[in-house]
C-alpha positions in Angstrom: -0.7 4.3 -3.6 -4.2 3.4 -4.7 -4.4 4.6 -8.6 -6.4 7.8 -8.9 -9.3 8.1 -11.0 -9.8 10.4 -14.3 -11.3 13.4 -12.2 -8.9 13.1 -9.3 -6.0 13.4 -11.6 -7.7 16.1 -13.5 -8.2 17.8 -10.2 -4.6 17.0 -8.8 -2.9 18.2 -12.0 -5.4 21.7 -11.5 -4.3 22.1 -8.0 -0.5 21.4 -9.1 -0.8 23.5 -11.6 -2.5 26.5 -10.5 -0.1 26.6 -7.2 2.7 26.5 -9.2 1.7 29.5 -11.6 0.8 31.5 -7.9 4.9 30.6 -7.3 6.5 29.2 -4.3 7.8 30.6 -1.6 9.3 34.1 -2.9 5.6 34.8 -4.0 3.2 33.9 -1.1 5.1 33.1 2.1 8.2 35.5 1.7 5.9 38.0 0.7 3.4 38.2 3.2 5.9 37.6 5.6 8.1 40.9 5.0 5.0 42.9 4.6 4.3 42.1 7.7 0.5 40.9 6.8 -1.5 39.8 10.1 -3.5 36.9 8.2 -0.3 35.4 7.0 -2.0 35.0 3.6 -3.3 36.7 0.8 -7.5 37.0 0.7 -6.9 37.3 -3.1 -5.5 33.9 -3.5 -8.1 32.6 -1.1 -10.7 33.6 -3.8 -9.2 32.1 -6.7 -9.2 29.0 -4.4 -13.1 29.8 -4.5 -12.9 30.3 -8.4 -11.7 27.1 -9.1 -14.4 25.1 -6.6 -11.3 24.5 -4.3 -12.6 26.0 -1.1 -16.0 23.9 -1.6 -14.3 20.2 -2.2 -15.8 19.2 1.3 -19.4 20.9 0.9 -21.9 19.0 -0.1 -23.5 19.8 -3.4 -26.8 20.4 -1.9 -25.1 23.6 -0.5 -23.4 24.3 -3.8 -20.1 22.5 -3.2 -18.1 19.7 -4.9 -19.4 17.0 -2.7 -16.1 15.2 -2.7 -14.1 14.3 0.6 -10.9 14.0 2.4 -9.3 12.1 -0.5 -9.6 14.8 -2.9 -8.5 17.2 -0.4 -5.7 15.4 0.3 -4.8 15.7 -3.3 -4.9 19.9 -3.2 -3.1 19.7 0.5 0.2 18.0 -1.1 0.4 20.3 -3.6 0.0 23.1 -1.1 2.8 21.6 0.9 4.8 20.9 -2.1 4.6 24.6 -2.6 4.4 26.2 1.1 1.6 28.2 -0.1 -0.1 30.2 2.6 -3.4 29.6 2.6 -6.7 28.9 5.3 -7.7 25.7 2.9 -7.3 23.2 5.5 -8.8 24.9 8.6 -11.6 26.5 6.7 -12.6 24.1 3.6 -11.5 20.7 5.5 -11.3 20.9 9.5 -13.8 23.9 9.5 -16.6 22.6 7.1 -16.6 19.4 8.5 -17.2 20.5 11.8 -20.4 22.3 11.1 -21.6 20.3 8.2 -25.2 18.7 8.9 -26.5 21.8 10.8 -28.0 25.2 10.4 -24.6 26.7 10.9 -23.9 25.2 7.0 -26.3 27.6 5.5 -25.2 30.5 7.1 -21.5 29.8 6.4 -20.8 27.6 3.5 -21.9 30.2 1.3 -19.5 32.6 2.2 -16.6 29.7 2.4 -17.3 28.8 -0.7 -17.2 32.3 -2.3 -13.9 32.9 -0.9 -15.3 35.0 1.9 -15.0 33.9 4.7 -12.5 32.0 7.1 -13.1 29.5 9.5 -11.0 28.7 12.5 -11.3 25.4 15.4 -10.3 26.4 18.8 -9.7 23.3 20.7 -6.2 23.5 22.3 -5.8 25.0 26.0 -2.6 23.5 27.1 0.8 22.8 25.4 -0.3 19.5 24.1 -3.0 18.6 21.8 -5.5 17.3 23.9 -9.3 17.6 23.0 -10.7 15.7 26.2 -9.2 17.8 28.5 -10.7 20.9 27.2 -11.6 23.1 29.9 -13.6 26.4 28.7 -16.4 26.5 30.7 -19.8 27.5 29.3 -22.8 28.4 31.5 -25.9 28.7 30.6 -27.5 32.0 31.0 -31.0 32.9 30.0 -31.7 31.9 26.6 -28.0 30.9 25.9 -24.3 30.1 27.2 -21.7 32.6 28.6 -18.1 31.4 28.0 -14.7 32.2 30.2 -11.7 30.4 29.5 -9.0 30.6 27.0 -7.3 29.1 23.4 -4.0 28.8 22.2 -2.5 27.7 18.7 -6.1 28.8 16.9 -4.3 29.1 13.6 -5.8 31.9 11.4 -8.3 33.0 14.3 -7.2 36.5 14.4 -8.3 36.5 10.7 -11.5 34.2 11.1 -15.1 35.5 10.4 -16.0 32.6 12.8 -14.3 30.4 15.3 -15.5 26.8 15.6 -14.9 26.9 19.6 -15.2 23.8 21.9 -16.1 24.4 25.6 -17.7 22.4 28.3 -21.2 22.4 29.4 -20.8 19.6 31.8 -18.6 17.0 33.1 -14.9 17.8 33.7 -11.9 18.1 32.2 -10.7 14.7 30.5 -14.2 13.4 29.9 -16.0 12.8 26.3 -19.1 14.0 26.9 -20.4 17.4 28.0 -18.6 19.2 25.6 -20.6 21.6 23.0 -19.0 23.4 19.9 -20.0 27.2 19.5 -20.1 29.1 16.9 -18.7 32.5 17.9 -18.4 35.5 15.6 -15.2 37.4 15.5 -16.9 40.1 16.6 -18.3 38.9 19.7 -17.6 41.1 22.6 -15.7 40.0 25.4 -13.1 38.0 22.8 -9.6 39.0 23.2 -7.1 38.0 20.5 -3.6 37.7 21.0 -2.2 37.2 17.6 0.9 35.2 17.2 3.8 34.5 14.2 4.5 31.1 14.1 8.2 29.5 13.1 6.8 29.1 9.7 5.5 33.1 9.3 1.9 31.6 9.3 -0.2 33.2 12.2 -2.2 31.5 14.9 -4.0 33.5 18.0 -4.2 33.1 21.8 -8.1 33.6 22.6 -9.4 34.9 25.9 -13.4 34.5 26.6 -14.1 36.8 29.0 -17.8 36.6 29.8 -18.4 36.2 26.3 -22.7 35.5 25.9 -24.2 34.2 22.9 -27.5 32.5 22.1 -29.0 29.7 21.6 -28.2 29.4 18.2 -24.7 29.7 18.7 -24.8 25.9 19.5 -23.4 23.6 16.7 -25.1 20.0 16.8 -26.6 19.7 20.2 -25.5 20.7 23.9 -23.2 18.2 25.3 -22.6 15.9 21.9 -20.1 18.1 21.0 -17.7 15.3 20.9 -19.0 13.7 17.7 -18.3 16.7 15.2 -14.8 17.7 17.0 -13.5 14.3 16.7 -14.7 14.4 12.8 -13.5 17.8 12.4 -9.9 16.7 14.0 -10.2 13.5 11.8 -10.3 15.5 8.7 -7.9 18.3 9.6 -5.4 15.0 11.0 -6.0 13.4 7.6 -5.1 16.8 6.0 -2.4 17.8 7.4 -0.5 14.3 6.8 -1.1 14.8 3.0 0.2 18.0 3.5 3.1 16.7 5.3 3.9 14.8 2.7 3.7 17.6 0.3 6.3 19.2 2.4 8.5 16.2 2.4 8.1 15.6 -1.9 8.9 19.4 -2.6 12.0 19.7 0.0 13.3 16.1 -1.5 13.1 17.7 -5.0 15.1 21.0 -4.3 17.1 18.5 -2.4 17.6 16.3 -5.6 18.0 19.4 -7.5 21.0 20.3 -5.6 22.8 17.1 -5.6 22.6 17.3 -9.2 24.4 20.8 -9.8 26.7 21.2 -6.9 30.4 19.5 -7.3 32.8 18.7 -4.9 36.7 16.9 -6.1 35.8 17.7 -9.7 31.6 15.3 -10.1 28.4 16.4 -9.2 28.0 15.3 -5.0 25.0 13.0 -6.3 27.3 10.5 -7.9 28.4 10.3 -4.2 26.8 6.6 -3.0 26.7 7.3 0.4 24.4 10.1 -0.8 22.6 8.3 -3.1 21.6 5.7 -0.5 20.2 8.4 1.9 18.3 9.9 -0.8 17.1 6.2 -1.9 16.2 6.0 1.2 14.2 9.4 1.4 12.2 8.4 -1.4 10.9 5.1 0.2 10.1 7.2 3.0 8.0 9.7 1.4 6.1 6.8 -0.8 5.0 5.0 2.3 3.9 8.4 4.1 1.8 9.5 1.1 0.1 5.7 0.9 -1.0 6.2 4.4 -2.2 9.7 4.3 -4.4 8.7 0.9 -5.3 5.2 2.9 -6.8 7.3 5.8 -8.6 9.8 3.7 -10.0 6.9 1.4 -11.1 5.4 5.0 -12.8 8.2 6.2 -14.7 9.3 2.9 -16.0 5.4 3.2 -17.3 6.1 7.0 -14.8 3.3 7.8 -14.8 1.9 11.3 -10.6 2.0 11.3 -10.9 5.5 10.0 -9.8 6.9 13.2 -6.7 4.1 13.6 -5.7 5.1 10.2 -6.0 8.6 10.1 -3.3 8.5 13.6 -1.0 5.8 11.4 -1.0 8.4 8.7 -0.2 11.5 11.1 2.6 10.0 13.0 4.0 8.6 10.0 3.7 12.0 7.7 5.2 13.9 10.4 8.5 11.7 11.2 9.0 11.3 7.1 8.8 15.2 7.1 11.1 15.5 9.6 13.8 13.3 8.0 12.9 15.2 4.3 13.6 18.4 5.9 16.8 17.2 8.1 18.3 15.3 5.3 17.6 18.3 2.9 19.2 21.2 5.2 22.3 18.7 5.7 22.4 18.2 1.9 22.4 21.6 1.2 25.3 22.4 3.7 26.1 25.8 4.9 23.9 27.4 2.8 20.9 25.3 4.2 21.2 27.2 6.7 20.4 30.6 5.8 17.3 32.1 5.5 17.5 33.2 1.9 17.6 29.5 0.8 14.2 28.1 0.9 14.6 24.5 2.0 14.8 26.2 6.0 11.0 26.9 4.8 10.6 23.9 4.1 11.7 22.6 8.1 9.7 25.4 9.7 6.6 24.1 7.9 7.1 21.0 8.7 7.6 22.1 12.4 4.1 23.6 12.9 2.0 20.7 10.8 3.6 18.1 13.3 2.6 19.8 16.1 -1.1 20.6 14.5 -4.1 18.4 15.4 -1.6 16.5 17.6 2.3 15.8 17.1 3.6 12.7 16.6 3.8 11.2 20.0 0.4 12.0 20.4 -0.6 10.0 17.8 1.8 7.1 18.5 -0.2 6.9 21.8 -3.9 6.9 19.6 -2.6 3.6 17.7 -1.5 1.9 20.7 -4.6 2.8 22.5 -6.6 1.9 18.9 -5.0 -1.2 19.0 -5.4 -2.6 21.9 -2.2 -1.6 24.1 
């Protein structure tokens, strides 16, 4: 991995260690969870995100922010995986504030994001695939603005977003590029119906019906029809994000992996000393080192406007996701019976990783972006 500089290791080692103070799982997730909290988070911890600049690392400092960029989030993002810490950072600070950054809708939002206000969430998904082309929503015009009818699934947060970055179609059909328009639509807005859903990992996402649902004008983020442009950067962050995240999932389920090999003892050693062991965890760590160079890789690329951003950003997706996978398998396994009970954490640690593959695309989705990318 490229060597960080003085202020990104100053803000990783903030990130690290502020998470770990808020404590893992038993603190945040298990918590909210048994309460049975509707957000799936705690707005209290979402402000001392704002306390610490966190929630503005993707604003622009001529709207008060860091003025930083996916690398830096990627950074925070591992250490949130690391510690499955609940929390709207990469759907509101990353995905969401890149999606609406260069137009009006910044200066009514950002302030509010960046004070630990307000969520953001991006409703793209209609079917049970990603699939952003294919989006379907229609939106009319009417008068002096748009009347939407369709419907979202797998919003994540949007039954506790102030605003939902929503991508419908004001012209050509389903599959095509152009003609679709992002909206900006309160939570508020009548004819919204939210369906809010738990998740395998306790976090919450909502099924949205638009039923009729008129807004005006100003509602519009970018321009009508080039809607494609700022989705496609949005997803690219929230892709980018959610691998370094992913590979925060896969480092802190290793460790408690690690952890365990060390202590527990079978025919009189600890079942570390086993070599057959050894190797797999070897292995593991290989694994997880060429996952996180990829996932810093892309969000370098994209900070630097890179024309193999978007290649890069898949690589690093598909490649986060299946090293997560094996983390999380090879943990549970390690951990024997007991991995498989819910009052050991390291079955937290395969549920998250369940729901970050499948977010902004899983990795078959992806696959299928570098192959196209490249040329197949």
């Amino acid at each position: 991995m490229t060597l960080l500089s003085d202020d990104q290791k100053m803000l990783q080692e903030t990130a690290a260690s502020f998470l770990r103070e808020q404590g893992g799982p038993d603190k945040q997730l298990r918590h909210w969870r048994e309460i049975g909290c509707d957000d799936g988070f705690g707005h209290a911890l979402w402000k001392q995100f704002a306390e610490l600049g966190l929630t503005g690392i993707c604003i622009p400092e001529s709207h008060g922010g860091l003025g930083l960029g996916a690398t830096e989030a990627a950074l925070v993002l591992e250490e949130i995986g690391r510690n499955l810490t609940p929390s709207p950072f990469l759907g509101t600070a990353v995905a969401g504030a890149r999606a609406i950054a260069e137009t009006a809708h910044a200066d009514r939002w950002f302030p509010a994001v960046l004070s630990g206000e307000a969520v953001l969430a991006l409703a793209v998904d209609e079917g049970p695939r990603h699939a952003p082309e294919r989006i379907a929503l229609e939106a009319k015009r009417q008068g002096n603005g748009f009347v939407l009818n369709g419907a979202k699934q797998f919003v994540v947060q949007g039954a506790s977003a102030d605003m939902i970055i929503t991508a419908a179609r004001t012209g050509g059909s389903p599959g095509e590029r152009d003609g679709i328009t992002l909206f900006a639509v309160p939570k508020d807005a009548a004819g919204v119906e939210v369906e809010n859903v738990a998740l395998v990992d306790s976090s919450k996402a909502a099924r949205l019906t638009f039923a009729n649902v008129a807004l005006d004008a100003d509602a519009v983020i970018g321009e009508v029809d080039g809607g494609w442009r700022p989705l496609s950067d949005a997803l690219a962050a929230g892709s980018a994000g959610a691998a370094a995240e992913l590979v925060g999932v896969a480092s802190g389920a290793s460790a408690m992996t690690l952890d365990y090999l060390k202590q527990r003892k079978q025919f009189g050693k600890a079942i570390g000393e086993f070599q057959a062991l050894q190797h797999r965890a070897a292995h593991l760590y290989a694994e997880i080192e060429i996952a996180r160079a990829a996932a810093f890789k892309a969000a370098q690329l994209l900070d630097s406007n890179d024309d193999g951003a978007e290649l890069y950003v898949s690589v690093a997706k598909a490649k986060a996701a299946d090293v997560a996978n094996l983390a999380v398998r090879e943990g549970v396994q390690m951990h024997g019976g007991i991995g498989m009970t819910d009052e050991h954490d390291i079955g937290l640690y395969m549920k998250r990783e369940a729901v970050l593959g499948e977010l902004f695309g899983d990795v078959y989705y992806h696959r299928e972006r570098v192959a196209q990318l490249s040329g197949y």
